[in-house]
C-alpha positions in Angstrom: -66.6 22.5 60.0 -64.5 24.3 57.5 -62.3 22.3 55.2 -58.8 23.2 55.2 -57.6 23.7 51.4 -54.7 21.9 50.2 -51.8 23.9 49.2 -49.0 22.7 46.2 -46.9 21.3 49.3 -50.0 18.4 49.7 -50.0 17.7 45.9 -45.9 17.4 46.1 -46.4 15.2 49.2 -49.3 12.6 47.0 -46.7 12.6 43.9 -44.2 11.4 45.9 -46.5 8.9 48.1 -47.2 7.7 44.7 -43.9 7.0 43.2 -42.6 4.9 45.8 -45.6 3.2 46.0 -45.5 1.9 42.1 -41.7 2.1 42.8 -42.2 -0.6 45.3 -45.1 -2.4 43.4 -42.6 -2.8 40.5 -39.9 -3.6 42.9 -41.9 -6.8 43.8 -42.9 -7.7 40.5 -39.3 -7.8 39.4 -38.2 -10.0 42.3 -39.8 -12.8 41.1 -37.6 -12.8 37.5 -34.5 -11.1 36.6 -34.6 -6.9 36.6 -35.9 -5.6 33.8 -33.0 -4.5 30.7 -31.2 -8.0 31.7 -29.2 -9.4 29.3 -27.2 -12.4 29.8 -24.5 -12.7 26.2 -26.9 -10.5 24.6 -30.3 -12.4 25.1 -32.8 -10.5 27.2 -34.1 -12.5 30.3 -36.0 -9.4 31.3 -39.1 -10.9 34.1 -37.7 -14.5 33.0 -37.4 -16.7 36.4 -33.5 -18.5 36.4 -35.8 -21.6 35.1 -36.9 -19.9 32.5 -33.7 -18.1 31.3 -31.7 -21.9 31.7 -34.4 -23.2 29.4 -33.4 -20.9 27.3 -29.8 -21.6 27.1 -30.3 -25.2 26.7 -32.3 -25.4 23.9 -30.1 -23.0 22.1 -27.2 -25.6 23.0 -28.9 -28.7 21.6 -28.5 -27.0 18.0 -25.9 -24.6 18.5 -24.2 -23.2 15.0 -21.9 -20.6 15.3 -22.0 -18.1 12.2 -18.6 -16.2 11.5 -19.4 -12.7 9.8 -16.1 -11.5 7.4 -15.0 -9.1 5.3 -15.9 -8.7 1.8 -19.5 -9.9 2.6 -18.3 -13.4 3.2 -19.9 -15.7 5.9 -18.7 -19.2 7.3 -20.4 -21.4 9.8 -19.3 -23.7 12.0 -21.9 -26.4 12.1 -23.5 -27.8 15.6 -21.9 -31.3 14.8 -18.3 -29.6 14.8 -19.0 -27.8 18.2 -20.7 -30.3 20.1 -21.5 -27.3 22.7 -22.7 -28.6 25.9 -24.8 -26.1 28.3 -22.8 -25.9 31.6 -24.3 -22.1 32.7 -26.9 -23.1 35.1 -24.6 -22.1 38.1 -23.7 -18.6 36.0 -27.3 -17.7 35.3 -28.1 -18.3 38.6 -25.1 -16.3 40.3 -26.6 -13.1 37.9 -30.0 -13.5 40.0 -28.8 -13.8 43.1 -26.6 -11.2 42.9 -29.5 -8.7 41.8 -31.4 -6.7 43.8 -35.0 -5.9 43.1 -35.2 -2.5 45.0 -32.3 -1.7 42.4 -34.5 -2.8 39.0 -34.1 1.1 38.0 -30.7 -0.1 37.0 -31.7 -2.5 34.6 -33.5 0.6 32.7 -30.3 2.7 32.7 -28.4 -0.4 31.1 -26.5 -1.4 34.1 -27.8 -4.8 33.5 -26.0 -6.5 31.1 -23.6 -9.2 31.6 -21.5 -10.6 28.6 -18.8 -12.8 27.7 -20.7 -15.3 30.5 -19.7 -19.0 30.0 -23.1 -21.2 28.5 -21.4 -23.7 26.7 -18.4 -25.9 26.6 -17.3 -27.3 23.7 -15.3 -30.7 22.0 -12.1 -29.2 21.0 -10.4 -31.7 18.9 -13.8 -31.7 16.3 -13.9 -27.7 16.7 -10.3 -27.4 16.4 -10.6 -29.3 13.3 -13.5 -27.4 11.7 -11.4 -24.2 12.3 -8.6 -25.0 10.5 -10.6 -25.4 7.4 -12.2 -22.3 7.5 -11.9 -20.3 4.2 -10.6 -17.2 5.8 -7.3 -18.8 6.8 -6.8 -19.8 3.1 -3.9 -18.2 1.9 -5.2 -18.4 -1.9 -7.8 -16.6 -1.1 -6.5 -13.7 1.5 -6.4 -10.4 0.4 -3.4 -8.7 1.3 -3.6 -5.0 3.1 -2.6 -2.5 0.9 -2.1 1.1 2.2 -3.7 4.0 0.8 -1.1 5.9 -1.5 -0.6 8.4 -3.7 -1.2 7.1 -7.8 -0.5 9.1 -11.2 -3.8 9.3 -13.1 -5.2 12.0 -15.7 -2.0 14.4 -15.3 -1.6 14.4 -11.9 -1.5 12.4 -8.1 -4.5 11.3 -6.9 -4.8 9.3 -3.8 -6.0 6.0 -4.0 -7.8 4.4 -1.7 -6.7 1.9 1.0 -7.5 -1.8 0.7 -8.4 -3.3 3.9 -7.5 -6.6 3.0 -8.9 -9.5 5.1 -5.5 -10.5 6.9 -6.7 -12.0 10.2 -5.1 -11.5 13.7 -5.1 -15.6 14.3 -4.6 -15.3 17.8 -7.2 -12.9 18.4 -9.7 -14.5 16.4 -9.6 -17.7 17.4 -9.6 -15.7 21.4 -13.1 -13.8 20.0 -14.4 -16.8 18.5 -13.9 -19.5 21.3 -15.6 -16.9 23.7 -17.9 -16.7 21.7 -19.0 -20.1 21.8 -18.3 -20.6 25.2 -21.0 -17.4 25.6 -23.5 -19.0 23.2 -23.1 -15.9 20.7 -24.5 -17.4 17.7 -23.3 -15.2 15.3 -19.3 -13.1 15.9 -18.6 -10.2 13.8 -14.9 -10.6 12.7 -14.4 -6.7 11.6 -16.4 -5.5 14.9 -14.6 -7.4 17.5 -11.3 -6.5 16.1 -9.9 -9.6 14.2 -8.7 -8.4 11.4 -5.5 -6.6 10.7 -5.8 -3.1 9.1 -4.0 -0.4 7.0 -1.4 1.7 8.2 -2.2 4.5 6.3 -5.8 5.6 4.7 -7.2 7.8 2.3 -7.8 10.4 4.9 -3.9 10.1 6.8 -2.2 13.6 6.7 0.4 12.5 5.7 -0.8 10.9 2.5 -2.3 14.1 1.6 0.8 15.6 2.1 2.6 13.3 0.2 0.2 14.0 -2.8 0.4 17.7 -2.8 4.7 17.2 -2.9 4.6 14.7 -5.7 1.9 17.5 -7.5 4.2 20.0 -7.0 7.1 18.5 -8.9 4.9 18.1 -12.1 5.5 21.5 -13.6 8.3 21.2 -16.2 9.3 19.2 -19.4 11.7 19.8 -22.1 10.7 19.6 -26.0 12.9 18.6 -28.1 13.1 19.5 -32.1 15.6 18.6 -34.2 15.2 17.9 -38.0 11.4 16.6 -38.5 11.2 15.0 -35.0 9.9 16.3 -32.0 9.9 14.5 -28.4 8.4 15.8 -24.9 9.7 14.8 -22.2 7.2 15.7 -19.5 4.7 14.3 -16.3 2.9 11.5 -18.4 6.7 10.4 -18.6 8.9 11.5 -15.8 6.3 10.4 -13.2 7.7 7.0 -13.3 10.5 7.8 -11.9 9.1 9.1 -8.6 9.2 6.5 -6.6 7.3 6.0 -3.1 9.6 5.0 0.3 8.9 1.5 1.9 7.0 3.9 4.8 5.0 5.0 1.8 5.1 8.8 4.0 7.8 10.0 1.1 9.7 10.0 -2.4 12.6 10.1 -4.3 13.8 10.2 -7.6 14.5 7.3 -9.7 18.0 8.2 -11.1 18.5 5.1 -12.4 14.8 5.1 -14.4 15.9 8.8 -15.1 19.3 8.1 -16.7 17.8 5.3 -18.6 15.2 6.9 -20.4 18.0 9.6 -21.6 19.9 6.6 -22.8 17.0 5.1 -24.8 16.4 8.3 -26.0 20.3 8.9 -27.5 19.9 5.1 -28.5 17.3 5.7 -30.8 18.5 9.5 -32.2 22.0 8.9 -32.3 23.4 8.5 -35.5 27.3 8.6 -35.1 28.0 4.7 -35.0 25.0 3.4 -36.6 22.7 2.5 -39.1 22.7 4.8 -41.9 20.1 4.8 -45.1 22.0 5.6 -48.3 20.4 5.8 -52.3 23.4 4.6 -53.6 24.6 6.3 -57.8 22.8 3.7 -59.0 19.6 3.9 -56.9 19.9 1.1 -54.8 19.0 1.6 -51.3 21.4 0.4 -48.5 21.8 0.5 -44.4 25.4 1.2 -43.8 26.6 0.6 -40.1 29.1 2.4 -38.3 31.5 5.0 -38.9 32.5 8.4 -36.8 30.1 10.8 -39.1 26.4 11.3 -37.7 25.0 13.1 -34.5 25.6 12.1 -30.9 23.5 13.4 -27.6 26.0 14.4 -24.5 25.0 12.2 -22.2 26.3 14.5 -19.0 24.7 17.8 -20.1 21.4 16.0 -20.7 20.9 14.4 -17.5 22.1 17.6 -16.0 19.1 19.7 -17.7 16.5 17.0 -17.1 17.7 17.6 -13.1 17.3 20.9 -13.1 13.9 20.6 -15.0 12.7 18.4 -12.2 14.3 20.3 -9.6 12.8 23.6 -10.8 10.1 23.1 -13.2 11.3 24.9 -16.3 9.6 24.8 -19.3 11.5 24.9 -22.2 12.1 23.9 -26.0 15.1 23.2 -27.8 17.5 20.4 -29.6 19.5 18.1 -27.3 22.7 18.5 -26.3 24.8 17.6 -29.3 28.4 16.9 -28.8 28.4 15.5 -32.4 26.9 17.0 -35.2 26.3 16.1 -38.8 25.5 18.1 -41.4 21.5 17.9 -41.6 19.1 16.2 -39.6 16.0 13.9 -41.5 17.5 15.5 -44.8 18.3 13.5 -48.2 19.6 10.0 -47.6 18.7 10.9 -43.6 21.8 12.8 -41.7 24.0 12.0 -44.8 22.3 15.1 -46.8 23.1 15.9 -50.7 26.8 16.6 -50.3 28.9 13.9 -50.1 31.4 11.4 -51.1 30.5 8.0 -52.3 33.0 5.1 -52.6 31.5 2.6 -54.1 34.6 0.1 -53.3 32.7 -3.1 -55.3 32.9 -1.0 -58.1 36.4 0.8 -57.5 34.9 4.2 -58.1 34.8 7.2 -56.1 31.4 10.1 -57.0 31.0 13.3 -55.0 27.9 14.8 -54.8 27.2 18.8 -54.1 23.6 19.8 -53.2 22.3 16.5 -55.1 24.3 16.4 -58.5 27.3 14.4 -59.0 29.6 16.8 -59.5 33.1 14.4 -60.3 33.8 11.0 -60.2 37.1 8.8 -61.2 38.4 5.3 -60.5 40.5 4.3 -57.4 42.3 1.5 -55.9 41.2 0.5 -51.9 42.7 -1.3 -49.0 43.7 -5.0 -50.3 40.8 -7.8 -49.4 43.3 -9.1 -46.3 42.6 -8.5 -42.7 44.2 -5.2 -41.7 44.1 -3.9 -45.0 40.5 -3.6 -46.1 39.1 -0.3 -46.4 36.5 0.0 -44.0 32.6 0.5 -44.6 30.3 2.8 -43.2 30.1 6.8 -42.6 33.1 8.9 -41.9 33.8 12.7 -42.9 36.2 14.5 -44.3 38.8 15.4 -40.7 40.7 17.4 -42.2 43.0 18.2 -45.9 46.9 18.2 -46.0 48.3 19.3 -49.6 51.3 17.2 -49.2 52.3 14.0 -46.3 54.1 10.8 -45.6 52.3 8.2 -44.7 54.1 5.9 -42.5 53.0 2.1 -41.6 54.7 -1.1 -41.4 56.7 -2.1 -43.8 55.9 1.3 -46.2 56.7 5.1 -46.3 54.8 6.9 -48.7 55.3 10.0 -49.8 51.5 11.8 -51.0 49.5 14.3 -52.1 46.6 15.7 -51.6 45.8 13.8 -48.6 42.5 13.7 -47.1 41.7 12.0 -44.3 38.5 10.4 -43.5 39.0 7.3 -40.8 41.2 7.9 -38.3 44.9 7.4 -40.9 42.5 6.4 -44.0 42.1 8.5 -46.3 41.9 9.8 -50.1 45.9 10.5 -51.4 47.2 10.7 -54.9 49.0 7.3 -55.6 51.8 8.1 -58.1 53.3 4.7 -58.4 50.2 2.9 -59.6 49.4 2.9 -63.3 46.2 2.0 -63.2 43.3 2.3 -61.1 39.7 0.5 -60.8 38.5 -3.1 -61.4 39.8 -5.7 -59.4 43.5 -5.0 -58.7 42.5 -4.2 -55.0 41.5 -7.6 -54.0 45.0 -8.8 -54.2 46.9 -5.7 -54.8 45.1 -3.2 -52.7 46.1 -0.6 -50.6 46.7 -0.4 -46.8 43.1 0.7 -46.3 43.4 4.4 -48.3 41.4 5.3 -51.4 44.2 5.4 -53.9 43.4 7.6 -56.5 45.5 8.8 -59.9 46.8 12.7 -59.3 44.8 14.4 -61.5 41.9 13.4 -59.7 43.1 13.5 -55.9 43.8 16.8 -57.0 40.3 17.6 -58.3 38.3 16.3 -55.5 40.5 17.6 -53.0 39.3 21.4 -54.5 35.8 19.9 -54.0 35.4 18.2 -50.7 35.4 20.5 -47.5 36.1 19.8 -44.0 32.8 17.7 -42.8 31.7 16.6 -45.4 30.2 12.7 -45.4 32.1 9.8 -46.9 30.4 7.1 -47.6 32.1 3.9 -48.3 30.2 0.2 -48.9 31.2 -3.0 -50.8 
């Protein structure tokens, strides 16, 4: 009898025999336990009768701890004597068997067979409650507060600097995630994985922090040096960056103006010398600081912090002296912005010296304002306003005919004084002038061919 040969059809045909016969082999085995892949809150029960899988869950009740994983590498427990968990999931574990089909066990491979968030345990509230309360994460000493990524000067330009997470829980969620998770017999809850924690708005990757950077880059380009006398003062990014300042949205900036107009302020503050301190080498080489007086340098304040605008605004780059809407007559020169030419009144002494290019040049005695108030001459640094060969000087009381008349303070000023017969030691302190610098006619006469319009006066007692 010939054999009849068996074709790829037959071979098919045993394959398939085959599978369904293991198929149904492990079909059986798995009706005894759960499906394999079952996982009940994680724990795999895979082959495990409901017995078996209860026993498990028990046991793990009688010493139940439930460990709380946080950020910055912090962990908390809650101890099993605070959580008192009772196992009360017989009825769930069994519902999962029942409702599994063993024909269907292929599911179990493919993942389909895992059931969380199942209630295990119950719990004592009032002793877990209390236990919560006290855990270190809801400590408000030791929080650390969100802090969104932003843009940060460092090294000449912005750089963006990176977010800080914080560890600000969601309290209502977290307690949610971690009562579930006793109730489930979890034994340990990751706080950052199951969403707990509050988070930055905006990281070190946001758009629109990057765009933020580049902006606040791109306004770094100009500065203004300033050089006057021996000084020399940038204003530039390492300064004028502090005045950008970053919105509440932290998405945009402005300009400080205030910050802005007070740094131009400090800087006429501490260059101005018109109404200050002055440093003086006195004839006799002592060395004095004379306050006040209308001579010296002064800063316009409107035209500076209208250039440092437009330096921001466009990013020029230039050097020059400030704005002056005073002027002396040199800058860091002899006895500072006073120079070598000027005149010294010396009032203690009742004599008046003028100085050209550093030599005294003339001196002569003089009369000054009476030692009353009102009357006495005033101290500090004036100049020369202007010189009038003849005037009447009016005042309460007194019109007085002069020459010579050179003006210094406001209506004091050198004058020839005519109708005094004698001038110097102490006949000013009770019979002084109104303020002037009374001096005899030959000499008004001689310093006023001296002095020129500008030139410093310096008076002192």
């Amino acid at each position: 009898m010939k054999t009849k040969k068996l074709t790829w059809k037959h071979y098919v045909g045993i394959v398939i025999v085959a599978v369904l016969v293991i198929y149904c082999l492990l079909a059986v085995y798995n009706s005894k336990g759960f499906v394999q892949g079952t996982k009940i809150n994680g724990i795999d029960v895979s082959g495990k009768t409901v017995q078996q899988a209860t026993a498990i869950f028990q046991k793990k009740a009688d010493d139940y701890n439930l460990t709380l994983k946080e950020r910055k590498n912090q962990k908390e427990v809650i101890q099993s004597d605070q959580i008192k968990a009772k196992f009360e999931g017989a009825k769930n574990i069994q519902k999962i068997k029942n409702g599994q089909n063993a024909f269907l066990w292929i599911k179990g491979i493919l993942g389909a067979e895992k059931y969380n968030h199942i209630t295990m345990f119950s719990y004592d509230k009032t002793s877990f409650e209390e236990a919560y309360k006290k855990l270190g994460c809801f400590d408000k000493k030791h929080i650390v507060k969100i802090v969104d990524a932003r843009p940060v000067y460092k090294d000449g330009k912005y750089v963006i600097q990176k977010e800080e997470k914080g560890t600000e829980l969601n309290e209502a969620r977290t307690l949610q995630q971690v009562t579930q998770a006793i109730k489930s017999g979890i034994s340990t809850i990751d706080l950052e994985k199951a969403g707990c924690y509050y988070n930055p708005k905006y990281t070190s990757d946001s758009k629109k922090i990057k765009d933020l950077a580049n902006k606040m880059n791109g306004i770094l380009k100009g500065s203004i040096t300033y050089e006057f006398g021996k000084q020399k003062v940038v204003l530039n990014k390492d300064i004028y960056n502090k005045w950008l300042k970053i919105s509440k949205d932290g998405t945009s900036y402005s300009i400080d103006e205030n910050a802005m107009e007070n740094w131009v302020l400090k800087f006429m503050y501490k260059y101005n010398t018109q109404y200050g301190w002055h440093k003086f080498k006195t004839h006799d080489g002592r060395k004095k600081k004379i306050y006040g007086g209308t001579y010296g340098w002064r800063m316009n304040k409107d035209k500076e912090l209208a250039s440092v605008k437009k330096m921001l605004k466009e990013g020029t780059v230039e050097t020059r002296q400030p704005y002056w809407r005073e002027k002396g007559r040199v800058y860091d020169g002899i006895n500072g912005d006073i120079g070598d030419t000027y005149v010294e009144v010396d009032i203690g002494a009742q004599t008046v010296y003028y100085y050209k290019k550093g030599k005294l040049k003339y001196t002569t005695s003089c009369v000054t304002g009476m030692m009353t108030a009102g009357r006495k001459t005033p101290e500090g640094v004036s100049y020369i306003l202007y010189k009038q060969p003849k005037a009447t000087l009016n005042g309460q009381g007194y019109s007085s005919p002069v020459q010579y008349w050179m003006p210094f303070n406001g209506n004091v000023g050198f004058h020839s004084a005519p109708w005094r017969s004698s001038f110097g030691g102490s006949e000013y302190i009770s019979g002084g002038s109104h303020g002037c610098v009374n001096l005899p006619v030959s000499s008004a006469a001689a310093l006023y061919k001296l002095v020129s319009k500008g030139d410093p006066v310096v008076t002192y007692y």
